[in-house]
C-alpha positions in Angstrom: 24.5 65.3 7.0 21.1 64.0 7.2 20.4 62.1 10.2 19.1 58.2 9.2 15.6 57.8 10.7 15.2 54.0 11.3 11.4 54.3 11.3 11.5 55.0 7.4 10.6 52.2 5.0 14.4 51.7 4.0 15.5 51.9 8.4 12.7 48.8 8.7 14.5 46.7 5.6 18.0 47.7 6.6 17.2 46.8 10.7 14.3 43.9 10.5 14.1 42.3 7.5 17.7 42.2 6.4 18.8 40.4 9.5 15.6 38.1 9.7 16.2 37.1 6.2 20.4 36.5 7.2 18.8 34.7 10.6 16.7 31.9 8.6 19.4 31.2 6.0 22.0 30.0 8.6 19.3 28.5 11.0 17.8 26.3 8.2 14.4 27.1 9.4 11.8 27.2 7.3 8.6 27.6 6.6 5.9 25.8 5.5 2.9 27.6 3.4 1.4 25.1 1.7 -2.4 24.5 2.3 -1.6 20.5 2.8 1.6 21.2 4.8 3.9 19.0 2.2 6.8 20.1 4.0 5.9 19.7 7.0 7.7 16.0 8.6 4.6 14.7 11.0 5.5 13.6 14.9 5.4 10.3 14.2 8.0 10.6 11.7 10.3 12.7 14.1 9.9 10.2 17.1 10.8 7.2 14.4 14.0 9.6 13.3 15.1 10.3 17.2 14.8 6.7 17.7 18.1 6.0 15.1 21.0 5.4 17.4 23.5 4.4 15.3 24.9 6.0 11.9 22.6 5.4 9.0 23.2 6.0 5.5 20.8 6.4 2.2 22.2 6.3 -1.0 19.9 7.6 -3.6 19.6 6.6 -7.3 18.1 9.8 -8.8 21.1 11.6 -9.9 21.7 12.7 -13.6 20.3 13.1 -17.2 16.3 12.9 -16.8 13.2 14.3 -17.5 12.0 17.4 -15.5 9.6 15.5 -14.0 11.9 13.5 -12.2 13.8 16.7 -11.4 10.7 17.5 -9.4 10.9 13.8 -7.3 14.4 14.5 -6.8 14.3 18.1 -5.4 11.5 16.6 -3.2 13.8 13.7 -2.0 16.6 15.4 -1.5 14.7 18.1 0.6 12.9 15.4 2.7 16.1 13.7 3.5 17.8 17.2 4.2 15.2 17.6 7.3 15.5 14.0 8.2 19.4 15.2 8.7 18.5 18.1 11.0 16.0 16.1 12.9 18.7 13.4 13.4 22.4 14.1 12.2 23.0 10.3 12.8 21.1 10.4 9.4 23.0 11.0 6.0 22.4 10.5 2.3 24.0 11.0 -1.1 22.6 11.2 -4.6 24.3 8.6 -7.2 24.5 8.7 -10.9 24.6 4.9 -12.0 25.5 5.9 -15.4 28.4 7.8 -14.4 29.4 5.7 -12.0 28.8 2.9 -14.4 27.2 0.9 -12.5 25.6 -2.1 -14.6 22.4 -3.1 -14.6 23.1 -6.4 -13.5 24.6 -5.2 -10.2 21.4 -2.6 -9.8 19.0 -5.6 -10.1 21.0 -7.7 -7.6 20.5 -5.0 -5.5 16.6 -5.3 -5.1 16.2 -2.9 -8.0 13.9 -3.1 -10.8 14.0 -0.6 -13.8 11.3 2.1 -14.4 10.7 2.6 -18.3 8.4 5.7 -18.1 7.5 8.1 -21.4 9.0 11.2 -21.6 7.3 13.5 -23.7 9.2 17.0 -24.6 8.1 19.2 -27.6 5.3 16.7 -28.8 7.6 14.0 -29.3 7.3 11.0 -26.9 10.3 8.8 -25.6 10.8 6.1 -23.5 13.8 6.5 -20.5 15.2 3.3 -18.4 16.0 4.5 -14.5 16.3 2.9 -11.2 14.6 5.6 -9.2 15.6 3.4 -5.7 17.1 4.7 -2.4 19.2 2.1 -0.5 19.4 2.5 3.4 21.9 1.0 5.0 21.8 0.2 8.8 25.0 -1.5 10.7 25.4 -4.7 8.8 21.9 -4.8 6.7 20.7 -3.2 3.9 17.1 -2.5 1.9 16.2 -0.9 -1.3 12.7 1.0 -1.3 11.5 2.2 -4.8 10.6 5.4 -4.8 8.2 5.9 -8.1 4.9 4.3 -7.7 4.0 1.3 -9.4 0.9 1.3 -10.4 -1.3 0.7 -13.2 -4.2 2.7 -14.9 -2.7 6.4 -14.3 -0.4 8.4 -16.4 2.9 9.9 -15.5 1.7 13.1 -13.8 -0.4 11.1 -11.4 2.4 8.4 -11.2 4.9 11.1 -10.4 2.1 12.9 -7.7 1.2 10.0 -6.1 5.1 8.5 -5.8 5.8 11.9 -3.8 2.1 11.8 -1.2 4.1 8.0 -0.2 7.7 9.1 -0.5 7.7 10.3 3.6 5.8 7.0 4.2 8.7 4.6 2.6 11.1 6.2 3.8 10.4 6.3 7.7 8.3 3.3 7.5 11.8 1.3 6.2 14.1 3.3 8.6 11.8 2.0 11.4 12.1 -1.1 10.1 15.6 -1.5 9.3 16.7 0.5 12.8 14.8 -2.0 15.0 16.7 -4.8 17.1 13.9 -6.3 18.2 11.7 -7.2 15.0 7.9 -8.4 16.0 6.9 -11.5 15.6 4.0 -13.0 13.0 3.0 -16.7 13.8 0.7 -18.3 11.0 -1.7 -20.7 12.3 -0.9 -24.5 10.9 -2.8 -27.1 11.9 -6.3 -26.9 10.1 -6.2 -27.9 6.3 -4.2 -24.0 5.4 -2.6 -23.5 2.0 0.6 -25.2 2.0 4.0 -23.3 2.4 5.0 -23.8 -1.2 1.2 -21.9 -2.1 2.4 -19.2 1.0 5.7 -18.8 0.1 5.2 -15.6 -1.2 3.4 -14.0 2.0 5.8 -15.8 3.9 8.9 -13.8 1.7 7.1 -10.0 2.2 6.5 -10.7 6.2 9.9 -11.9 6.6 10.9 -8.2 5.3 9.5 -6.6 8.4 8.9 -9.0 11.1 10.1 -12.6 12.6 7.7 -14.6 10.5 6.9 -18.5 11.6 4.4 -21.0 11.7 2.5 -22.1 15.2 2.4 -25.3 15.2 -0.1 -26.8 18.5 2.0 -29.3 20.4 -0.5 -31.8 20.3 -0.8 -32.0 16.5 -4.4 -31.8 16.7 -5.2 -28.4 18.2 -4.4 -25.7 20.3 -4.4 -26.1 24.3 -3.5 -24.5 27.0 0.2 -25.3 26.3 0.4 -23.6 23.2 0.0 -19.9 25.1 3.3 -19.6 25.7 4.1 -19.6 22.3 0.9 -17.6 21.2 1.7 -14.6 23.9 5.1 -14.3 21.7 3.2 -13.1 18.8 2.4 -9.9 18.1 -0.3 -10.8 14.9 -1.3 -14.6 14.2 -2.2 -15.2 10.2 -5.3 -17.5 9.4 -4.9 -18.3 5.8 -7.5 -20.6 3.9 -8.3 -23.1 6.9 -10.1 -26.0 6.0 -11.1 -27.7 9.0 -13.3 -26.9 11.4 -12.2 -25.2 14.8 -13.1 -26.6 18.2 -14.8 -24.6 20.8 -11.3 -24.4 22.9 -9.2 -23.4 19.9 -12.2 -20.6 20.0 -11.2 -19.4 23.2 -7.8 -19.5 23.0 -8.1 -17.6 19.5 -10.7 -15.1 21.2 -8.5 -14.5 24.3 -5.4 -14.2 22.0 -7.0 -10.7 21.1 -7.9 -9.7 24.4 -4.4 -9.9 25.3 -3.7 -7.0 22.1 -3.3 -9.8 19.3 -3.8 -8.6 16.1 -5.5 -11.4 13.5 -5.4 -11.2 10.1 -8.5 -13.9 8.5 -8.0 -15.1 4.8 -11.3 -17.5 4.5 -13.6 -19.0 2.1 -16.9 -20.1 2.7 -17.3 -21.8 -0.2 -15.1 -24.7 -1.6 -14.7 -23.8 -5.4 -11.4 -24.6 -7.3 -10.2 -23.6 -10.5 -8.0 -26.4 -11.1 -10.6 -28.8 -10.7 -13.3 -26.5 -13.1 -10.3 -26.6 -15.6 -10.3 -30.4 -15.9 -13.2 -31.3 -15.6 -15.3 -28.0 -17.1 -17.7 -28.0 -15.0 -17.8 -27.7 -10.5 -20.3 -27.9 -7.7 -18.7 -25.8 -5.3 -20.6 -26.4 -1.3 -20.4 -24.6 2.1 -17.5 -24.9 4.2 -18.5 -24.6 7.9 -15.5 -24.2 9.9 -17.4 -24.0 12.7 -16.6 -19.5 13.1 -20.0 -18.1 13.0 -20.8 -17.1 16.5 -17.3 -16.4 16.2 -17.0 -13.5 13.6 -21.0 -12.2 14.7 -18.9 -11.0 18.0 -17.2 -8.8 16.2 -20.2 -7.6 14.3 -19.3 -9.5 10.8 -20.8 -12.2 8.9 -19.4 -14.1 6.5 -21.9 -15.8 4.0 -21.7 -19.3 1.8 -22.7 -17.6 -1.6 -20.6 -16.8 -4.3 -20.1 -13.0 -5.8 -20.2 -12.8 -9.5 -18.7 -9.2 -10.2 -19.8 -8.2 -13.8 -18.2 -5.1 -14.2 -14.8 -5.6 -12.3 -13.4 -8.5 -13.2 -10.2 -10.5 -14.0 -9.8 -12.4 -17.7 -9.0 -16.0 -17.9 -6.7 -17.3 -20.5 -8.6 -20.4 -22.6 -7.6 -22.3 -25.6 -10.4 -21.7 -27.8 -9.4 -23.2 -30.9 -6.4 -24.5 -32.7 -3.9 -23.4 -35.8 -1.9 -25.8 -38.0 -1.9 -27.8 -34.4 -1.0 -25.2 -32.2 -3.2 -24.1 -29.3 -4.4 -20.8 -29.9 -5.7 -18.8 -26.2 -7.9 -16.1 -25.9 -8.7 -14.3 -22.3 -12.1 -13.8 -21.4 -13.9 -12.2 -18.6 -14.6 -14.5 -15.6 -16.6 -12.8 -13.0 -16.0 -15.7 -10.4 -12.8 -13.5 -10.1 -13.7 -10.0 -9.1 -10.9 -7.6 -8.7 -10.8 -5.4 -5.2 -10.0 -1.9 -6.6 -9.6 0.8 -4.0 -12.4 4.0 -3.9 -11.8 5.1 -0.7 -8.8 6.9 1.2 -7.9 3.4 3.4 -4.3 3.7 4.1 -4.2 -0.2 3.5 -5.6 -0.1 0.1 -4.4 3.6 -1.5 -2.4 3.7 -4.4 -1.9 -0.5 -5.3 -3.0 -2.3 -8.3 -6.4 -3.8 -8.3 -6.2 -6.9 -6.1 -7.3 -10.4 -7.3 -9.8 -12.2 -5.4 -10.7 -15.6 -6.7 -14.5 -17.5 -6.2 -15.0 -14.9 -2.6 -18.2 -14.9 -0.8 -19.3 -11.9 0.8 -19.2 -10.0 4.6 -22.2 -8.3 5.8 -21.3 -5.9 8.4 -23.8 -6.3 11.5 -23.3 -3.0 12.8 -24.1 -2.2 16.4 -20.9 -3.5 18.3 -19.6 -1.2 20.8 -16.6 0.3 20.7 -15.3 -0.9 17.2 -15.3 0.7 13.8 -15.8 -1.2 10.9 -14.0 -0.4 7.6 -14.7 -0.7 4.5 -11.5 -2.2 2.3 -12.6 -3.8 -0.7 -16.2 -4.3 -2.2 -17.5 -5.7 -5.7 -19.6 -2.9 -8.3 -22.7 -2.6 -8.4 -23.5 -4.7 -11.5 -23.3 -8.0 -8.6 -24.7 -11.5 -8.9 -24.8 -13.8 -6.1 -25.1 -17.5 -6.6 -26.0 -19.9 -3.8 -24.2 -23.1 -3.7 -24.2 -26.2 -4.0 -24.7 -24.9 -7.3 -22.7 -25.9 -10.6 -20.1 -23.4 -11.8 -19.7 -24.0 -15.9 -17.1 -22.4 -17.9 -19.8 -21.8 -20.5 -20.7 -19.2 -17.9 -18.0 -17.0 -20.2 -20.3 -16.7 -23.0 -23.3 -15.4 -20.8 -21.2 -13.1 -18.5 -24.1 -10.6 -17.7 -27.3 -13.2 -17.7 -28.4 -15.1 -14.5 -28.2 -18.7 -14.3 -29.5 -21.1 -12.1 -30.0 -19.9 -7.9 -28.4 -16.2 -9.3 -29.9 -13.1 -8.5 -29.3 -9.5 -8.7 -27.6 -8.1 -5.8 -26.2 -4.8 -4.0 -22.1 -3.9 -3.7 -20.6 -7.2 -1.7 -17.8 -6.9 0.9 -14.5 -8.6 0.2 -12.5 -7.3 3.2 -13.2 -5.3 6.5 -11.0 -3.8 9.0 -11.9 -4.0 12.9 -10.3 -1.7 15.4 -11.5 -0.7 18.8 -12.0 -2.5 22.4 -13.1 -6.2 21.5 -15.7 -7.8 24.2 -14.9 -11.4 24.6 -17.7 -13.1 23.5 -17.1 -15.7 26.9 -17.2 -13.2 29.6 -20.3 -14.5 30.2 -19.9 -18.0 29.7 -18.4 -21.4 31.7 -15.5 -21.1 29.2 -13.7 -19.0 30.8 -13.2 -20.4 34.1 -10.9 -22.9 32.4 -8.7 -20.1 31.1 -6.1 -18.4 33.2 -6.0 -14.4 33.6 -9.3 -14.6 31.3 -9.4 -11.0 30.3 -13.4 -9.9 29.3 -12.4 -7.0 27.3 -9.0 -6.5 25.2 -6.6 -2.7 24.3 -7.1 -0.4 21.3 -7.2 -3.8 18.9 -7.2 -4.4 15.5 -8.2 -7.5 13.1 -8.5 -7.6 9.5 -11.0 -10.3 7.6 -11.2 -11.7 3.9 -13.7 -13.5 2.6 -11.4 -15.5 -0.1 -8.9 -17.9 0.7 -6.7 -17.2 -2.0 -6.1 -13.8 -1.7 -2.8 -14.6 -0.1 -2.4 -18.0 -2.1 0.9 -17.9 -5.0 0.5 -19.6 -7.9 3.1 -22.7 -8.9 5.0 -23.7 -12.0 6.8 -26.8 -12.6 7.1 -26.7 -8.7 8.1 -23.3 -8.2 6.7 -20.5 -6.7 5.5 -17.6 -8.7 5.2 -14.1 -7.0 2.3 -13.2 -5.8 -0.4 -11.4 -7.5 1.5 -12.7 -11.2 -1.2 -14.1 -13.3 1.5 -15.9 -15.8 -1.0 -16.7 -18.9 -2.4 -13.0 -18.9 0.5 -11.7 -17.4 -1.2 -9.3 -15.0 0.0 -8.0 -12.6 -2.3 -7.8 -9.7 -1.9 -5.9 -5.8 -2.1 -8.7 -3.9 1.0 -8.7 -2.7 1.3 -4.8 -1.9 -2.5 -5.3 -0.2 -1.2 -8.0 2.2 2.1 -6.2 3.0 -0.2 -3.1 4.1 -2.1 -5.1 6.0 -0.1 -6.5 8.3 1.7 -3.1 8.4 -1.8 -1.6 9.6 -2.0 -4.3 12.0 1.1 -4.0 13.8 1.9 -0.4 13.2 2.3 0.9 17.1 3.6 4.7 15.7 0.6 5.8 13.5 2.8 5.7 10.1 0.0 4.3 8.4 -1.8 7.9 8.7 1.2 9.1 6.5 -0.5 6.8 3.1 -3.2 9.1 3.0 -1.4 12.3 2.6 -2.8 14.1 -0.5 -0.8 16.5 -2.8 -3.4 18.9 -5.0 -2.2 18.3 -7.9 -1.4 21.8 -9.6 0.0 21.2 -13.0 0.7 23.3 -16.0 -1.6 22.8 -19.3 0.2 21.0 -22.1 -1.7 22.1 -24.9 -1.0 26.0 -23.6 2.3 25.4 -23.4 2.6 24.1 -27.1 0.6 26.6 -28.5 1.7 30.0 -26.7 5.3 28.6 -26.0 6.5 31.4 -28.3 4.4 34.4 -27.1 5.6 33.9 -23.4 9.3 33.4 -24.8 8.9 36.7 -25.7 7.7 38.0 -23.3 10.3 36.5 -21.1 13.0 38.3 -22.6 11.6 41.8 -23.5 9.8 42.7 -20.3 13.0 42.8 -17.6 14.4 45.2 -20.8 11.4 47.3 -20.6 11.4 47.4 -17.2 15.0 48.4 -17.1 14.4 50.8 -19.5 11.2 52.3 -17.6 13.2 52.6 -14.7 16.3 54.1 -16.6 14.0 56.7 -18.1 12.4 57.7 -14.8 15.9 58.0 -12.5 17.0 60.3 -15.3 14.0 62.4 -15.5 13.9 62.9 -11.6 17.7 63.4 -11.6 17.2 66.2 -14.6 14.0 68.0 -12.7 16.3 68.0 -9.3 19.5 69.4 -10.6 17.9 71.0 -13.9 
């Protein structure tokens, strides 16, 4: 009998790759060889999954008749929730078929769910589908539902579909932090200097309370913060200035200024400019002015200046819904461009501003960055194109502007790329560590942590529109009906702001894109059919042909 040599090419299969391949079956490991490591869950998202102490349960909407495409988001949900389940076996999750489980839509929309109506396009023949492509995690006694396709407008289903997968590890873990927390960070929003009202917040207001204890701070004097307020503001973990109107005083400075040199983050929604568009739709015609809230010296700290001139954006813009004539004594509307209302569209890789709508800015001013602050980077978020025109106020704003979009009128020049909104992060210097001011604060601290602080030049950018006294949501222009990212924008933010386990990073995960070409596969769909089911037959026969002849020259 001849004696098995384990050396030879079938001893190495039989000995080492037989039980390796038997080893990482029932070990689960695997490996990851992409080139962007896709499958690959990041540290942060581990130390966020060993975190979960109690049993917690996702129930997934992607189960049952779809388009392959979805197939695709599915296999990569169900595999990312798979390795959240080995990292954590506290963690479990099951796919549901609403349809089979006939669940109505009713119920799925009281749920938090809206339905996705995509095109599905299968042998050149396009179709529309309804789904609720949602994953509900439940935590104790709460509950959240997280969409997981991408809402987004200006990009097809392919990018849609990519783009919903580079964010799926980011909404998942960023809503399992949130929902496994007990203690929830707090978000005070500064009342007491002219802000938009709570029924023109209410919207902010609705997306902080998601994530954080959201309240308003309030000074105890009614006139403006003091020392007896820093109880309160050493609570806060971020403190919102939206649209204030009144001028600060040179103690609410230092309060404010030593407020981040304790670690508070700020997020700064301000206009420069008084402009209006309810009062330039009654009367035509405005003469929007400076507003000096007394926040120069203030903001140059930190390297920013915010300037009093309004940015006319001629390429990127939002329309504005007019009645421009009338039909058997109907109003008849028409939307036109309006430049006073630039739209923010990301072009960079900013985890705050990746993959949102265009957001809505409405009569901003512009932020030159000063540059040569230690210790802090300056971001870019938002900035207007670079067809620009800057108006200096006082200056009259017409709604015959609309006719003459792209001609300068009266103090308007040409001008560069404007800044809508920065983000700050770094050390921050107290801009009194050298001054008398801060012998009357106690524990004055000269330089603060790793900070960060995000500033808008528009006051509105945060603001909800109202009808017949209600709130809309935010970012809903209801004549056009547009939807703009205002709301997604502001939600990021203050995630960026307060986000103490780099999950931000995870928003600018990229997936190369590596798709099959549709006209290919419509014109050579037969040829490779074909091919598909002849060649294992030739193969079999090759091989068929060749063990017989070696069998017929061995034995003869």
């Amino acid at each position: 009998m001849k004696k098995f040599n384990i050396k030879s090419p079938l001893g190495i299969f039989l000995i080492v790759i037989v039980p390796l391949v038997i080893l990482l079956t029932y070990s689960g490991i695997r490996l990851d060889l992409t080139k962007e490591k896709r499958y690959t869950l990041s540290d942060s998202t581990v130390k966020v999954l060993e975190s979960v102490k109690k049993p917690l349960t996702i129930d997934v909407y992607l189960e049952g008749d779809f388009p392959a495409s979805f197939k695709q988001l599915q296999n990569e949900t169900r595999f990312m929730l798979e390795e959240f389940r080995k990292i954590n076996p506290k963690i479990d999750f099951k796919f549901i078929d609403p349809i089979k489980t006939k669940m109505s839509q009713d119920t799925l929309m009281a749920m938090g769910m809206q339905p996705s109506v995509l095109p599905d396009i299968k042998d050149g023949k396009i179709s529309q589908i309804t789904l609720f492509p949602y994953a509900v995690i439940k935590y104790k006694k709460n509950g959240v539902s997280i969409p997981l396709v991408v809402q987004q407008a200006g990009i097809d289903a392919d990018q849609q579909l990519t783009r919903s997968i580079e964010g799926l590890e980011y909404s998942l873990v960023s809503n399992i932090k949130n929902i496994a927390t007990d203690r929830r960070k707090k978000v005070g929003i500064l009342v007491n200097h002219d802000e938009l009202s709570p029924e023109e917040f209410h919207g902010f207001m609705q997306l902080a309370m998601e994530n954080y204890d959201a309240g308003p701070v309030i000074p105890k004097n009614q006139t403006e913060l003091t020392l007896e307020d820093l109880p309160l503001l050493k609570q806060m973990s971020a403190l919102v200035i939206a649209k204030p109107r009144k001028a600060f005083t040179d103690n609410e400075k230092v309060i404010l200024d030593q407020f981040i040199m304790n670690g508070g983050k700020t997020l700064w929604m301000i206009d420069a400019v008084n402009a209006e568009m309810d009062t330039l739709t009654r009367s035509q015609k405005v003469m929007p002015f400076p507003v000096d809230i007394n926040m120069t010296d203030f903001f140059f700290n930190y390297g920013i200046r915010i300037n009093p001139a309004l940015v006319k954006d001629v390429k990127k813009f939002a329309l504005l819904k007019l009645v421009t004539g009338e039909v058997g004594g109907n109003p008849q509307y028409t939307s036109l461009p309006w430049p006073y209302f630039p739209l923010g569209i990301a072009e960079n890789d900013n985890p705050v501003t990746k993959n949102i709508n265009p957001v809505k800015f409405e009569f901003p001013t512009s932020i030159d960055t000063l540059g040569g602050r230690k210790n802090i980077k300056t971001r870019v978020l938002f900035e207007s194109s670079e067809r620009t025109l800057l108006k200096q106020v006082p200056n009259y704003v017409d709604l015959k502007e609309i006719a003459s979009v792209d001609s300068l009128g009266q103090m308007e020049k040409p001008s560069t790329p404007k800044i809508f909104a920065v983000a700050l992060e770094g050390k921050f210097n107290s801009a009194y560590a050298s001054r008398i001011e801060r012998k009357g604060y106690p524990g004055f601290k000269s330089q603060s942590p790793e900070n960060k602080m995000i500033v808008i030049a528009d006051g509105d950018v945060g603001r909800n529109k109202m009808h017949k006294g209600e709130p809309l949501p935010m970012g809903i222009d209801r004549l056009t009906n547009q939807e703009f990212g205002n709301e997604q924008f502001l939600r990021n933010a203050l995630d960026y702001l307060l986000d103490d386990s780099n999950l931000m990073a995870l928003r600018n995960r990229n997936i190369e894109e590596r798709l099959l070409d549709r006209n290919r596969i419509t014109e050579e769909k037969t040829n490779w059919q074909w091919l598909n089911l002849l060649l294992p037959l030739v193969v079999i026969g090759l091989l068929g042909g060749l063990f017989f002849w070696m069998r017929k020259k061995k034995f003869g």
